[in-house]
LUMMARGU-204080 format. One record per residue (C-alpha): x, y, z. Coordinates in steps of 0.2 Angstrom, whole numbers, padded with zeros to 4 digits, always signed. Layout:
XYZ/...
//
This chain:
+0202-0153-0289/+0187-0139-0292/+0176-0150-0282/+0187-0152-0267/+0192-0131-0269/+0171-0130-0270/+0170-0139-0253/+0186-0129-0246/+0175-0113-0249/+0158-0121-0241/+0166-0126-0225/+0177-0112-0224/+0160-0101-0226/+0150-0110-0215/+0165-0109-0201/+0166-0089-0204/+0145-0090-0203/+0145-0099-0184/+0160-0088-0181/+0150-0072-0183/+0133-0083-0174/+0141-0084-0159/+0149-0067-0158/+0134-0061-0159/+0126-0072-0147/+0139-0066-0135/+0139-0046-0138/+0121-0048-0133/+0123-0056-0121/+0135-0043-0114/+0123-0029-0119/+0108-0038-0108/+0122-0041-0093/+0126-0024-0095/+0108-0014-0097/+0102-0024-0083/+0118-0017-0071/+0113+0001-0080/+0105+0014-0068/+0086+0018-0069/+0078+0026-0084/+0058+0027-0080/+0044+0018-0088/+0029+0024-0096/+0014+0026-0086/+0004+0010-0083/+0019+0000-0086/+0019-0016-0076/+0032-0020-0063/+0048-0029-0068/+0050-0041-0077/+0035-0042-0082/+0033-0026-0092/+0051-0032-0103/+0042-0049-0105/+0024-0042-0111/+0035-0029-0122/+0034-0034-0140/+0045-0018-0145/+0030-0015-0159/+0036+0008-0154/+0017+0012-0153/+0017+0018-0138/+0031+0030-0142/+0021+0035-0158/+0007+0040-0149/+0018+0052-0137/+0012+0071-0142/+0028+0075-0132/+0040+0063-0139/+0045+0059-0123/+0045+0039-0125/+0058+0030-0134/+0066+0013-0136/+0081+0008-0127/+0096+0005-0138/+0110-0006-0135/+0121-0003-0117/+0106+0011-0110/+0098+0007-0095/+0085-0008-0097/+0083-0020-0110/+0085-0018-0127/+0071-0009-0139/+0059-0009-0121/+0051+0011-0119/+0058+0022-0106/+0060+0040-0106/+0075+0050-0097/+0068+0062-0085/+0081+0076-0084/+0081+0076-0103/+0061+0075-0104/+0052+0071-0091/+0031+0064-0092/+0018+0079-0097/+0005+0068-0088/-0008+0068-0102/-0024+0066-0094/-0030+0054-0108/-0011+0045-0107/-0012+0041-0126/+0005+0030-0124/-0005+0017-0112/-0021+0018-0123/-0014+0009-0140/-0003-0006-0131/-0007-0020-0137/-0002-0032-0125/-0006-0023-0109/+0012-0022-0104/+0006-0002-0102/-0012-0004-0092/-0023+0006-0104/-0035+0011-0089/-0023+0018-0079/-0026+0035-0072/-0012+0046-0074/-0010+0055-0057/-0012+0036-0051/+0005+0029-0062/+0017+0026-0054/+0034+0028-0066/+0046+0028-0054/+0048+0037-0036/+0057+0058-0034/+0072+0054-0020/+0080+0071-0015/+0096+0059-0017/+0109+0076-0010/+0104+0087+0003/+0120+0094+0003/+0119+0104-0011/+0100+0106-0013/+0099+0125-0012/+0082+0124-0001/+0093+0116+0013/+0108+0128+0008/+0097+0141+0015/+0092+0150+0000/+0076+0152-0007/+0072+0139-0020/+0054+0130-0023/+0057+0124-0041/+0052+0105-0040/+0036+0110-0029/+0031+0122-0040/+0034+0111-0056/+0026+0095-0048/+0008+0091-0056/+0004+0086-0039/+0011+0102-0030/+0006+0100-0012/+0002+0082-0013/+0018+0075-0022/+0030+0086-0015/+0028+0099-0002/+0037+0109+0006/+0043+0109+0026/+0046+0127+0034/+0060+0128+0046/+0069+0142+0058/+0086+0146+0052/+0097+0147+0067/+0113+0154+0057/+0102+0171+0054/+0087+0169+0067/+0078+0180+0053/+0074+0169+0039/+0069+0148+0038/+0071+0135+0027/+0057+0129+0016/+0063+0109+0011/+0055+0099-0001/+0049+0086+0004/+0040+0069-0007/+0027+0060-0003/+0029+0044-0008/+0010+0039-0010/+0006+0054-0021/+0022+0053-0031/+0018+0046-0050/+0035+0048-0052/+0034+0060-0070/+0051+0068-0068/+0046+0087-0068/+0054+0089-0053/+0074+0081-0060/+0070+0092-0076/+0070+0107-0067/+0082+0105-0054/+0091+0123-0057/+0107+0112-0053/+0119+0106-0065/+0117+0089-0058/+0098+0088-0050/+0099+0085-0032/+0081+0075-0034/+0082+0063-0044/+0070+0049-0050/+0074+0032-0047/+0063+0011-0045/+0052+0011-0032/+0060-0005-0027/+0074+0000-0024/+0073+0016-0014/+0056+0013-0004/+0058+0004+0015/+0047-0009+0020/+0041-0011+0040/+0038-0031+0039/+0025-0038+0050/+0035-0036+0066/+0028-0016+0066/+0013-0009+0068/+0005+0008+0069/-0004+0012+0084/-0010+0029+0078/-0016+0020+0061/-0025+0005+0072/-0031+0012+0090/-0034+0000+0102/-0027-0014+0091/-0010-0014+0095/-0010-0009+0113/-0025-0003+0126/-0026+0013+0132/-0014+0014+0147/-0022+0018+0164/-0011+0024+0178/-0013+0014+0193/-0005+0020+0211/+0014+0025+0214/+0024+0012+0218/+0029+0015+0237/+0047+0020+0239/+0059+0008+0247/+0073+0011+0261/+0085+0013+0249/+0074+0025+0240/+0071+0036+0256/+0089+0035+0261/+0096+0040+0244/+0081+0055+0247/+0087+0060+0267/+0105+0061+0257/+0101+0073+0244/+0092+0085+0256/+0106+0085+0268/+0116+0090+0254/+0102+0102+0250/+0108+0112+0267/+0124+0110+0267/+0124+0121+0250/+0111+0133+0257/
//
């Protein structure tokens, strides 16, 4: 009788052990379903693209030790990206852009290039996602993401205007550049709105691509088409001339 209660309890043990296996096997597999459908949080600088970075990722928190800003830090269970991976939240505490990018410098694995120049990274790309209530195309005078921007005039810049309503004053609209852009976040953090009206967001997601079928003629003179040389005017046919008699008979009639 002991022995079989003995075995009641192993199996019943064992049953509550897979039990509890595969619930967790399941709420992880909800929380990667669900961080992956997450909205953006950016990368450290030198990070390599997705998924390559989450897969070179060893979660070993040196990069977010190094931070002087402590503005890395790993992503917990349902937050944007996979689990434990480094990200920062810009409008939170966005990139200081260290010159010497510490973070990149003590990865281990390269998932962070460790080379990588700083005003080269590219973190993520500023979108101005709501021109409706950005206060520069409201009219009023606002220059707070320009004047934040590491790279002011080259990351963002600013595009002057007339203001018809007035005929006094003009608008000054920011404007990114998405080549200069290293995506640092400055610009969401000090968005004087109470939800930033620019906002950081993937690269790959927000950025256009021509395709083959377009090409540049100011980029690539004399490759995409030859200079055009005006040859005689065409000579005008009867109808041509009659439709021309017609409107100067018109012409008369008016006068």
């Amino acid at each position: 009788m002991a022995r079989d209660a003995t075995r009641r309890q192993f199996f019943a043990r064992m049953g509550r052990m897979a039990g509890a296996a595969a619930a967790t096997g399941l709420a992880w597999g909800w929380l990667l379903k669900a961080s992956r459908s997450q909205a953006f949080s950016p990368r450290p600088p030198g990070a390599l693209a997705e998924p390559d970075y989450v897969a070179a990722c060893i979660r070993c928190g040196q990069c977010v030790d190094a931070c002087p800003f402590d503005v890395l830090r790993p992503t917990g269970a349902g937050e944007p990206g996979a689990p434990g991976v480094p990200r920062f939240e810009a409008r939170q505490n966005p990139c200081r852009m260290c010159p010497d990018v510490p973070c990149a410098r003590v990865c281990p694995t390269g998932a962070l290039e460790r080379t990588v120049d700083i005003n080269k990274a590219r973190m993520g790309l500023a979108v101005l996602t709501d021109q409706e209530t950005c206060l520069a195309f409201l009219g009023l005078r606002c220059e707070v993401c320009y004047r934040v921007c590491p790279l002011m005039g080259k990351a963002i810049s600013l595009r002057y205007r007339p203001q018809e309503r007035t005929g006094k004053h003009a608008f000054f609209e920011p404007v990114v550049n998405s080549e200069a852009c290293t995506g640092c976040g400055m610009c969401e953090h000090a968005c004087v709105l109470e939800e930033a009206a620019i906002r950081v967001l993937p690269r790959d997601k927000v950025k256009g691509r021509l395709g083959r079928g377009y090409r540049l003629g100011w980029q690539e003179p004399g490759v995409v088409s030859p200079d055009f040389t005006p040859g005689p005017a065409p000579r005008m046919n009867t109808l041509d001339r009659a439709r021309e008699a017609l409107e100067d008979t018109e012409d008369v009639y008016r006068r």
